[in-house]
N, C-alpha and C positions, 0 to 999 in steps of 0.2 A: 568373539564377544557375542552371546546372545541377546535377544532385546532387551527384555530387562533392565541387565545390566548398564546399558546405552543410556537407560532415559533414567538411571538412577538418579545421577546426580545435575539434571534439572531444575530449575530454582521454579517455585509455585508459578502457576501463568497469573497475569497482571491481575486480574479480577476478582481472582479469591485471595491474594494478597491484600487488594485493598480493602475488603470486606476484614479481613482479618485485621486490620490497622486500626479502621474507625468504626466498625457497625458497634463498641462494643462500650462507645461514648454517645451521649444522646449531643445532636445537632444541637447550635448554639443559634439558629434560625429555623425558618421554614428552608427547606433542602430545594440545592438548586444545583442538577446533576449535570456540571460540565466534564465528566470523564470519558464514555467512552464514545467512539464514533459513530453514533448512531445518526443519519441523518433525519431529521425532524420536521422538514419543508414538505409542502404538497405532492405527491406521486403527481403523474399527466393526468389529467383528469380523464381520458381514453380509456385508461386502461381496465377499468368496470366491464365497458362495453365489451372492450375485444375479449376480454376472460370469456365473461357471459356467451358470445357468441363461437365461442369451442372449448365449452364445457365438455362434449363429446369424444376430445383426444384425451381427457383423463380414461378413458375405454380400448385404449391401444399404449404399447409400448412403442416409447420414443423413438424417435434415429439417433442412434448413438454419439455421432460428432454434427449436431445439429440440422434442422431441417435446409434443404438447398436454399427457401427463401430467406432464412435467418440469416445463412452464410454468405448469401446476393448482397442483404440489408448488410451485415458488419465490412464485407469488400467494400461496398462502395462507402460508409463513413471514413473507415481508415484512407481512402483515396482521399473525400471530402476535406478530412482534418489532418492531412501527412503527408496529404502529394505521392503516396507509394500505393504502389501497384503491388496487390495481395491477393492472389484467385483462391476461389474458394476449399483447393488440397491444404492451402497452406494456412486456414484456421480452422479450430474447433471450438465448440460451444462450450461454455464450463456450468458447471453446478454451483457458482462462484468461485470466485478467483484464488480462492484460498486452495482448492483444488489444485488449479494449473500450478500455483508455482512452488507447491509440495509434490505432487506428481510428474512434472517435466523433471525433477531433479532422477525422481526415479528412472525414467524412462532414457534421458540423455546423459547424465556421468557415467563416463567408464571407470570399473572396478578398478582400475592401478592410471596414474598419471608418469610419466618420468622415472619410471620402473619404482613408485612408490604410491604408496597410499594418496588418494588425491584432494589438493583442497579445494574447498569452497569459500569464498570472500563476500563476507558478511558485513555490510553498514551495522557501525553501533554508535547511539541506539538500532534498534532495528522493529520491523513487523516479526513476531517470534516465528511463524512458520518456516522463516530460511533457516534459521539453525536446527528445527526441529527435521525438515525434511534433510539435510546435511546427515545430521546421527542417523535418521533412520536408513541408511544406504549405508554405513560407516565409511562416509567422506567427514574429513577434518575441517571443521568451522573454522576460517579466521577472519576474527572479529577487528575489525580498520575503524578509527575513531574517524567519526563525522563531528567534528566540533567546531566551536566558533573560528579555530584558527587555518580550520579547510575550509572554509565555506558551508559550516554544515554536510557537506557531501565526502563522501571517504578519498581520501588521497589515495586510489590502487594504485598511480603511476608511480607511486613513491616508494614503493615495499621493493625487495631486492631481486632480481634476475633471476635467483635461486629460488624464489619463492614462488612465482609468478611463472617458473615452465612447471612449477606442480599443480598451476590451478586446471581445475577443471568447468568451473562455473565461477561468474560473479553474479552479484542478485545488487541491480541499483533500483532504487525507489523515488522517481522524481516527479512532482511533488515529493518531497519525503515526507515522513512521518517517524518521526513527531515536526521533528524543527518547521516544515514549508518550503524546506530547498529549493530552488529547480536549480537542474542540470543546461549548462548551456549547450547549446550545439559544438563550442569549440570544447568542452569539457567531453561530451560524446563522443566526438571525434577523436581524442586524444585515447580514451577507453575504447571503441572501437580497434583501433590502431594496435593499444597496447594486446587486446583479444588475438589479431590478427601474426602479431609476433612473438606471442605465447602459445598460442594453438589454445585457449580456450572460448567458451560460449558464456554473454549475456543474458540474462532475464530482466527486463527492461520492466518494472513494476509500477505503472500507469494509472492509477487507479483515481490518481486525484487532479489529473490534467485535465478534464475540464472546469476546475475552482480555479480559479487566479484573480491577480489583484489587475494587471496591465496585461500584457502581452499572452499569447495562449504558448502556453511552455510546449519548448521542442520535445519532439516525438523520436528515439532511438530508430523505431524504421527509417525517418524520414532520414536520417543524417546517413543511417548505411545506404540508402537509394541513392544518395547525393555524392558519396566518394566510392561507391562502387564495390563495398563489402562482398565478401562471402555472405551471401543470404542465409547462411548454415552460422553465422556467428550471433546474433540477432534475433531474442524473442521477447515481443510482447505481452503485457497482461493486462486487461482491460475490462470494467466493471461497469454495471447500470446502478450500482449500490449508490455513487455520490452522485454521478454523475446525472442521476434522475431519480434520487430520492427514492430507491425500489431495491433498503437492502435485503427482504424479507421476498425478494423475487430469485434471489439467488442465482442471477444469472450474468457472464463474465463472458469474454473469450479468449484464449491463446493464438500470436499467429507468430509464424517462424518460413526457415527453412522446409522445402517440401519434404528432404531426409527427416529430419527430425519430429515433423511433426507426425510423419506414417508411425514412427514410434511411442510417438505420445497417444495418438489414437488405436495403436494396438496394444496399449497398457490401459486404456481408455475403456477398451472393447472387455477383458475380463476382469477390471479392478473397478470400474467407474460407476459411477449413477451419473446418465444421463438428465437432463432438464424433461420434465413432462413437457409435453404437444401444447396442450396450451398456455403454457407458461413459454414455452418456443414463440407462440404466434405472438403473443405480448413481446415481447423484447424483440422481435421483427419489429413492430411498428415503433415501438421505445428508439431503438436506432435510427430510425430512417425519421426523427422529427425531430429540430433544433428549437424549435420556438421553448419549448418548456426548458431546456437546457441554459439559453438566456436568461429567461426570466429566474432560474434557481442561480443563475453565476448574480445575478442583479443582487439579489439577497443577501450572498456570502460579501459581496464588493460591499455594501452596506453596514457586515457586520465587521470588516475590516475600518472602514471610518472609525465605526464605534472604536473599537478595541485602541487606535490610534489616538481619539480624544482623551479616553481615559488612561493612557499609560502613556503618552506623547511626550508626558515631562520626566521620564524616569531613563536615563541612561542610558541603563541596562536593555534598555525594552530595543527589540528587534523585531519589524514587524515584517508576516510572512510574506512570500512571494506568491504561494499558493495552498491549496489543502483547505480544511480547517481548524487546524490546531494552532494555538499559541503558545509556544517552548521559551516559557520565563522563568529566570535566572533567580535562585534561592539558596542560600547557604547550605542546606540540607532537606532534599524535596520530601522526603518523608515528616518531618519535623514540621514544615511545612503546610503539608496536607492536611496532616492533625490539626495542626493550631488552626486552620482554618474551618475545615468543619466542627472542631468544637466552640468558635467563635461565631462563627457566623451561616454556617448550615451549607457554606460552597464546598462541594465534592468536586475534587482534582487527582489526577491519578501524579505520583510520585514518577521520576524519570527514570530514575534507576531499577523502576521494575520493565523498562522497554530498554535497558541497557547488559550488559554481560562486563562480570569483574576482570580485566585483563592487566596482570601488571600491577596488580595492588590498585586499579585505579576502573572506576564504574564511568563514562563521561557524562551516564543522565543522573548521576546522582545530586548532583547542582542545580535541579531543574523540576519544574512541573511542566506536566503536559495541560493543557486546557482546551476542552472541545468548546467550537463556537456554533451550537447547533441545537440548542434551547432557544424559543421564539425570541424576538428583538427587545424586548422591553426588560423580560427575565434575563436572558444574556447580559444585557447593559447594569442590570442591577446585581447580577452576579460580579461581571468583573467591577465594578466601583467595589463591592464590599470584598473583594482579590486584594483591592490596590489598597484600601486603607487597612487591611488588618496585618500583610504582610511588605506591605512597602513604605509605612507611613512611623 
């Protein structure tokens, strides 16, 4: 099957879908975009200076799997916040993380699993780039419902013996996205486990573990450091985009296996775009400084109150554990969407455009995604005019 063919039948990405839904009705208010993830809180306020102050590495070409200081800076956080021990062979810097965990997929699936074609095990809903990086290798997507009655998180222990010596990747997301899942350590541990008696590899997609409501959600390193994994079953993906408000910094890191990750950095080395030098030395220092990562968790934990006051009396409502989105329950999220920004000007994206039809059956199509990421005041006045036009 040539490429082409592979991404023919691909459903539109989320975006131009929703453009296609409502741009083509005028807002029933002044417009208040809780759709996409963008975050909207302060960068560190450092980060001017240190740009400014090597302006000069835009005049040289980068190091490819990040400067030694960036890679000193990200070892020691991940010790800092995971208790694991990660020397600097076994991370690279990313372009953002949308990179790593489109490109590990490249770099680590072997072409046949179980003398067959091999799959890849995909949470649905999902971040689109696992299924996209799946076709592009032609490894076989399958799509594991995260729904209310797993915990949000996909039941892989659950799927059949048969199915599970043909994986060759899982991709979990905790924080997830959309729902706010976390994964508990006894839940990792159990998926660890099951890795280890399947013979395949995690990608642990971490992108939204420093948002939380309580507790700072368990880290996939940490639990494989704790029961003694193959450090070859276990990779990280890690971002500055939520986690300090810098997603227009474009900058992530991968960390794994020393095996796996040599080959991720020599996929790296002829496919990749390095991060510029001084967009390196920024996110050196962005790592190595928690005060602004508090004070941005303070705000998210803020807007989680809100969201709880105004939808505390509704049932249905399930409030996250971490991230920032809110995955509320609607007859028809598309339906939904509509009536709501033609009512009231709230833009929300539909769930079943972050979901895959399996079985006759979509699991985000019941559902709106809503980002909490518009300043506190509009936020609150977004979801109150949420809750009365579609809950009342």
């Amino acid at each position: 099957m040539n490429f082409p063919e592979r991404f023919s039948n691909l459903p539109e990405y989320a975006f131009p879908r929703l453009r296609s839904l409502l741009d083509h009705h005028e807002p029933g208010g002044p417009a208040i975009a809780m759709t996409i993830g963008e975050p909207q809180h302060a960068p560190p306020g450092f980060v001017g200076e240190v740009l400014a102050a090597n302006l000069g590495g835009f005049g040289k070409y980068p190091p490819n799997d990040g400067t030694p200081e960036l890679l000193a800076a990200i070892s020691a956080w991940v010790k800092r916040r995971f208790g694991a021990d990660v020397p600097a062979e076994g991370i690279m810097a990313l372009n953002g993380t949308r990179e790593g965990l489109f490109g590990a997929l490249i770099a680590l699936c072997p072409e046949a699993k179980a003398g067959r074609r091999p799959l890849v095990l995909v949470p649905n809903p999902f971040y689109q780039v696992y299924a996209v990086a799946a076709i592009a290798i032609d490894a076989e997507p399958v799509f594991v419902p995260a729904t209310a009655a797993t915990g949000f998180l996909p039941d892989y222990a659950g799927l059949p013996a048969e199915v599970l010596d043909r994986v060759a990747v899982a991709y979990l997301c905790s924080p997830s996205n959309p729902q706010g899942a976390v994964a508990s350590k006894e839940y990792l541990a159990e998926l660890i486990g099951l890795a280890e008696k399947h013979d395949f590899i995690i990608f642990a997609d971490e992108c939204y573990s420093e948002i939380y409501r309580d507790a700072p959600p368990t880290g996939a390193l940490e639990v494989a450091a704790e029961i003694g994994a193959n450090p070859e079953r276990v990779y990280v993906f890690h971002s500055l985009s939520k986690r300090s408000n810098l997603p227009g910094l474009r900058s992530g890191f991968v960390a794994g296996g020393p095996r796996g990750m040599a080959r991720i950095r020599q996929l790296r080395a002829y496919a990749g775009a390095p991060l510029p030098l001084p967009l390196q030395r920024v996110a050196e220092r962005v790592w190595s400084d928690e005060a602004h990562v508090v004070e941005n968790r303070a705000l998210y934990q803020e807007k989680y109150r809100i969201a709880d006051e105004v939808f505390g009396g509704l049932q249905a409502y399930q409030a996250p554990e971490g991230g920032f989105f809110l995955w509320l329950p609607v007859e028809d999220g598309e339906q939904a969407a509509l009536k709501l920004w033609r009512q009231t000007g709230v833009r929300v994206l539909p769930g079943a455009y972050l979901g895959r039809e399996v079985e006759g059956g979509n699991p985000g199509r019941g559902y709106i995604r809503v980002a909490m990421v518009a300043p506190r005041d509009e936020m609150r006045r977004g979801l109150i005019q949420l809750r009365d036009c579609l809950y009342k």
